[in-house]
C-alpha positions as CSV (number, residue, x, y, z in Angstrom):
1,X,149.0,117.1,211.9
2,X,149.5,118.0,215.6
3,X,153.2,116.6,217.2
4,X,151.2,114.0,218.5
5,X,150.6,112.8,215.3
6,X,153.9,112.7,213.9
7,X,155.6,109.2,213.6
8,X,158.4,110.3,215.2
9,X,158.5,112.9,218.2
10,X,161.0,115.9,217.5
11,X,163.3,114.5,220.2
12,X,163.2,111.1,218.8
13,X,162.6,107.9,219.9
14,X,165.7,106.6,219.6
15,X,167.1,109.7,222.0
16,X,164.2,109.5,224.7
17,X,165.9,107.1,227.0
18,X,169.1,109.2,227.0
19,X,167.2,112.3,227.0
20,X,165.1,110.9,230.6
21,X,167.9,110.1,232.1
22,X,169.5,113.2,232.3
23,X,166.4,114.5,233.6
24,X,165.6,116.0,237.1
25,X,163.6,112.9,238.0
26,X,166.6,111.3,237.8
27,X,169.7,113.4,238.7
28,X,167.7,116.2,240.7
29,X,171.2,118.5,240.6
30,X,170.2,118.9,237.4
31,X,167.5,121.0,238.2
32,X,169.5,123.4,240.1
33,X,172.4,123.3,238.6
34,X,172.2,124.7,235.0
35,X,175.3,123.9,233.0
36,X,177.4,126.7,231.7
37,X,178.0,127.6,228.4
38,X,180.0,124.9,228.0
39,X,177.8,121.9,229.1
40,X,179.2,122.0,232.4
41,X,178.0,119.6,235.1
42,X,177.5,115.9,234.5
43,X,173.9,116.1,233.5
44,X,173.7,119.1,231.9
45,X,176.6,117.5,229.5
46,X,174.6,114.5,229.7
47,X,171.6,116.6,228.3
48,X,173.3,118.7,225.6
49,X,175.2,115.5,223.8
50,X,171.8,113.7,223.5
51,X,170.6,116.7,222.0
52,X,173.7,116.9,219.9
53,X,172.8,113.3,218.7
54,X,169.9,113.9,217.1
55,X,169.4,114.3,213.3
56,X,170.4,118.2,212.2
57,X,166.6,119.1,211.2
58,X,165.0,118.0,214.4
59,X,168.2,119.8,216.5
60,X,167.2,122.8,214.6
61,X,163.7,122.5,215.2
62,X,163.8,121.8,219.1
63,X,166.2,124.7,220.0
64,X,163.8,127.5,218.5
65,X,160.7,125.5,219.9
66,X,162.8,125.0,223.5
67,X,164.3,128.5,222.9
68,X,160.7,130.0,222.3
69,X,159.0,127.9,224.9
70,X,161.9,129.3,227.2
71,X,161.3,132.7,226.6
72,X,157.5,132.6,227.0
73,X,158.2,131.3,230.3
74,X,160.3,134.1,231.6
75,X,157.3,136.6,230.7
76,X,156.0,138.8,233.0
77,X,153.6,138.1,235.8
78,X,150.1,138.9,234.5
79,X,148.4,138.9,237.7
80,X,150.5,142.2,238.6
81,X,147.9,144.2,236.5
82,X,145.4,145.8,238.1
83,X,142.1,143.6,237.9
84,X,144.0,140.2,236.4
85,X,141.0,137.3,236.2
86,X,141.8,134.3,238.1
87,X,141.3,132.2,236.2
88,X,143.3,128.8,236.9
89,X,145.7,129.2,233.9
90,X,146.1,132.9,235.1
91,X,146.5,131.5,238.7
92,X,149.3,129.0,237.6
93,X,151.1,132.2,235.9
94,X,151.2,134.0,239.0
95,X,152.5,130.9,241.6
96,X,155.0,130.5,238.5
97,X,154.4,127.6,237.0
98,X,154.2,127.8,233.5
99,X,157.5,126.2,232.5
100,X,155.9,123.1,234.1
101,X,152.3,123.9,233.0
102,X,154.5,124.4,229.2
103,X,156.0,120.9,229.6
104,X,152.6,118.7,230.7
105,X,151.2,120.2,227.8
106,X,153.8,119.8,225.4
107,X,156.0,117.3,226.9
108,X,154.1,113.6,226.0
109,X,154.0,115.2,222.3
110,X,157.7,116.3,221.7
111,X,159.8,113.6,224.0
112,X,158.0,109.7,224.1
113,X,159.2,106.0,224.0
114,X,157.9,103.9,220.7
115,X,154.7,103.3,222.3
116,X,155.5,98.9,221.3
117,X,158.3,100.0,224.2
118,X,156.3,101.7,227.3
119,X,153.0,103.4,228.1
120,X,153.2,106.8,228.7
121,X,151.6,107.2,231.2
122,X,155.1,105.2,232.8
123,X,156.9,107.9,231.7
124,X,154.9,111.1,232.3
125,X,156.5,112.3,235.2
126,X,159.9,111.6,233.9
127,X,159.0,113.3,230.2
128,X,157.6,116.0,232.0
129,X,160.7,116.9,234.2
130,X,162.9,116.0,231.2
131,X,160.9,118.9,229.2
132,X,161.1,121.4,232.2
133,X,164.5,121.1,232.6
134,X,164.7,121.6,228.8
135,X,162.4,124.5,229.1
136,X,164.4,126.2,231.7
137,X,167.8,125.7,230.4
138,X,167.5,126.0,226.4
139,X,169.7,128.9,226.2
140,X,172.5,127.4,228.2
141,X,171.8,123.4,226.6
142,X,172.0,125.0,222.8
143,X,174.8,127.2,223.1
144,X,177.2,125.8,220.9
């Protein structure tokens, strides 16, 4: 079964409305702020104790995927080789957007309201800047 599929998303329904509000879309600090080791700065504490809150398994679970997701973000610019296609993946690589390209794709499947609650396509842009921030600041949010 894709993530999609699963009856409840890794960062849990019951976690998504703390989890959005601590987003970017929300608290745009956040976004340029990272918090420190620690969980410094209101929303990046705000970020790491809903993470905290959820059951051990799926905490587990979403820092390796964040943690991975992370990493494959931070690799380097493809279109730095000689004859790199341009393709419009490859294109998105080089302007530096595959944290966010990471989180549309991902985003909807690993962070979403019951859908009895909202539609999500409400809550896209907010999931997706949720899971970018998450993307971008996994080492720092799962530290402890």
């Amino acid at each position: 079964a894709s993530p999609a599929e699963l009856p409840e998303p890794l960062l849990t329904f019951r976690l998504c409305p703390r989890i959005l509000d601590a987003s970017p879309r929300v608290a745009p600090d956040w976004a340029t702020s990272p918090p420190d080791a620690a969980g410094g700065g209101p929303d990046g504490t705000r970020m790491q104790l809903a993470l905290t809150s959820l059951p051990r398994a799926h905490y587990v679970t979403a820092k390796r995927v964040l943690t991975a997701l992370h990493r494959l973000s931070r690799l380097p610019d493809p279109s730095d080789a000689p004859g790199a296609p341009g393709t419009p993946i490859e294109q998105a690589v080089s302007r530096g957007e595959v944290r966010r390209a990471l989180a549309l794709a991902l985003g909807p499947a690993l962070l979403r309201r019951n859908n009895a609650v909202a539609p999500m396509s409400s809550d896209l842009p907010a999931v997706c800047a949720a899971m970018d921030a998450m993307i971008h600041h996994a080492p720092a949010l799962f530290s402890s």
